[in-house]
LUMKE-830008 format. One record per residue (C-alpha): x, y, z; residue in one letter. Coordinates in nm, 2 decimals. Layout:
N
> east | north | up | residu
> X | Y | Z | A
...
//
This chain:
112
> east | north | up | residu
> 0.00 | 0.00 | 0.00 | X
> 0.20 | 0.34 | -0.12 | X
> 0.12 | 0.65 | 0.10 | X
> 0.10 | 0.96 | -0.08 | X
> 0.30 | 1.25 | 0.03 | X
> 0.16 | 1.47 | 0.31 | X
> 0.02 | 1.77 | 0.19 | X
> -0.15 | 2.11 | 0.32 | X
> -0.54 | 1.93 | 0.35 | X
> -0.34 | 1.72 | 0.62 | X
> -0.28 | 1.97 | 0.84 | X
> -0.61 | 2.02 | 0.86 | X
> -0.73 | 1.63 | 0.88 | X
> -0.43 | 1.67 | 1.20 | X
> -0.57 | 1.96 | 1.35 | X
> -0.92 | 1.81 | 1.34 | X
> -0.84 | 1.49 | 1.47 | X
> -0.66 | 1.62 | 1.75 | X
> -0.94 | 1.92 | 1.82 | X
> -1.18 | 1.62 | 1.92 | X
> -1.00 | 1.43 | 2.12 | X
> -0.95 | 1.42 | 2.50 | X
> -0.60 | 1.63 | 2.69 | X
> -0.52 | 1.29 | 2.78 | X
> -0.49 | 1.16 | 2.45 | X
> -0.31 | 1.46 | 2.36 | X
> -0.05 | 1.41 | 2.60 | X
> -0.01 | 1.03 | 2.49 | X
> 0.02 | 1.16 | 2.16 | X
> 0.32 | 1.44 | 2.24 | X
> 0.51 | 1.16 | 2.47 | X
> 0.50 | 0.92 | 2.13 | X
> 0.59 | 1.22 | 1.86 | X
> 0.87 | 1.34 | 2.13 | X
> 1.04 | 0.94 | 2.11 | X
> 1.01 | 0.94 | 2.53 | X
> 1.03 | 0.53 | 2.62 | X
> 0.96 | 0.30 | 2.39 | X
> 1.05 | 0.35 | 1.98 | X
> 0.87 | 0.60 | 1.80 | X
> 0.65 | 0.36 | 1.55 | X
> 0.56 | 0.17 | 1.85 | X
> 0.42 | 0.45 | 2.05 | X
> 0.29 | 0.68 | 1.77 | X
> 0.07 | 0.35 | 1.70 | X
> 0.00 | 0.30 | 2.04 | X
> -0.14 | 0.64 | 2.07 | X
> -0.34 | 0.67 | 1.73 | X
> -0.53 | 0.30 | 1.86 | X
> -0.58 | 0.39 | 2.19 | X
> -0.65 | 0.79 | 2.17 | X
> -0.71 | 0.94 | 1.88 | X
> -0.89 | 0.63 | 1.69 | X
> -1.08 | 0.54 | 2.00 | X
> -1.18 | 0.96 | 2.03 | X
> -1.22 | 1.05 | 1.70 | X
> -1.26 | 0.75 | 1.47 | X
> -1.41 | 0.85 | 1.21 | X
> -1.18 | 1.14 | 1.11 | X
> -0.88 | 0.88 | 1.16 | X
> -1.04 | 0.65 | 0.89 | X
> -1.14 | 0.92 | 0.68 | X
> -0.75 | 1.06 | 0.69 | X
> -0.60 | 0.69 | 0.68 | X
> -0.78 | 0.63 | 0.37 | X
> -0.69 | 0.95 | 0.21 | X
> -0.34 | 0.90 | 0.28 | X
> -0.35 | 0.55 | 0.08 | X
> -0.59 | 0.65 | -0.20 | X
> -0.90 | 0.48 | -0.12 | X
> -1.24 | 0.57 | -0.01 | X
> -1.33 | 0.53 | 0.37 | X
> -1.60 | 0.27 | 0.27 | X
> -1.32 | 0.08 | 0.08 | X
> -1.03 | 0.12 | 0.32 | X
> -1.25 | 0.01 | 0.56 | X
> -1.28 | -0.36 | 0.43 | X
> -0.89 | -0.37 | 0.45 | X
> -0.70 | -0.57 | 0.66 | X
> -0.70 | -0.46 | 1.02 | X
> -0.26 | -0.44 | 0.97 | X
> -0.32 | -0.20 | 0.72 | X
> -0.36 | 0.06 | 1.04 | X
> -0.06 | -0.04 | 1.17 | X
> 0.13 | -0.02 | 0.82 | X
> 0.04 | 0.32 | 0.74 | X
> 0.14 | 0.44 | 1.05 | X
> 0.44 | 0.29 | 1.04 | X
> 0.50 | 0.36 | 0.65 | X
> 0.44 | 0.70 | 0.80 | X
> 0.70 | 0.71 | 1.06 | X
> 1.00 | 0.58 | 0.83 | X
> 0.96 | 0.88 | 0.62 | X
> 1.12 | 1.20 | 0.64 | X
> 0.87 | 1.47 | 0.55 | X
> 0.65 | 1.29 | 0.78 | X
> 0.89 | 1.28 | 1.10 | X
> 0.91 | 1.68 | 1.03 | X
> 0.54 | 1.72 | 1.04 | X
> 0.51 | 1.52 | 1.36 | X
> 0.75 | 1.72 | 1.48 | X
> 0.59 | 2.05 | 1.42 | X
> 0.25 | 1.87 | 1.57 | X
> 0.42 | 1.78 | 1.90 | X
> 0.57 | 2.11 | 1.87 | X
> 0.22 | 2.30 | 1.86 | X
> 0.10 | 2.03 | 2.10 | X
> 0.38 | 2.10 | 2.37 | X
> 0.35 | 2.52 | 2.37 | X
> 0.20 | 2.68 | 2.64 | X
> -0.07 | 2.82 | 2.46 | X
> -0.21 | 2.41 | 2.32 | X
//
């Protein structure tokens, strides 16, 4: 499954996703994006499954599906891995690390 390349509509999708969910979740996200413990695929993916896709599930498919080309309805049927792959997929790349970096950057300001 390729990923397309992030673009400005993600920013958005981002922002959404983590508008709707919970401080908590938030500050699971920033501890993942920030590498603090365990490896950084492992606890960005920890933190999409058990904060952002448990608060705001439909925007994560919706954004998921975008980032592989496919509908929600279709990406939907796939493999429950594929999740997991895309994140990871995500997390190898470069332009992707620098966005999450600018997230956990926004995330970690006084003013989030």
């Amino acid at each position: 499954m390729e990923i397309r390349n992030l673009i400005v509509d993600d920013v958005f999708a981002v922002a959404r996703i983590i508008g709707k969910t919970t401080r908590g979740a938030q500050v699971q996200l920033l501890a993942a994006l920030t590498g603090k413990g365990k490896s950084n695929t492992v606890q960005v993916g920890m933190a999409v499954v058990q904060g952002l896709m448990l608060e705001a599930e439909s925007d994560v498919k919706a954004w998921l599906a975008s980032l592989v080309g496919m509908d929600v309805e279709t990406f939907a049927k796939e493999p429950a891995m594929a999740v997991f792959d895309i994140v990871e997929g995500l997390m190898a790349r470069e332009d992707a690390k620098a966005f999450f970096a600018k997230v956990s950057s926004l995330l970690s300001s006084p003013e989030a």
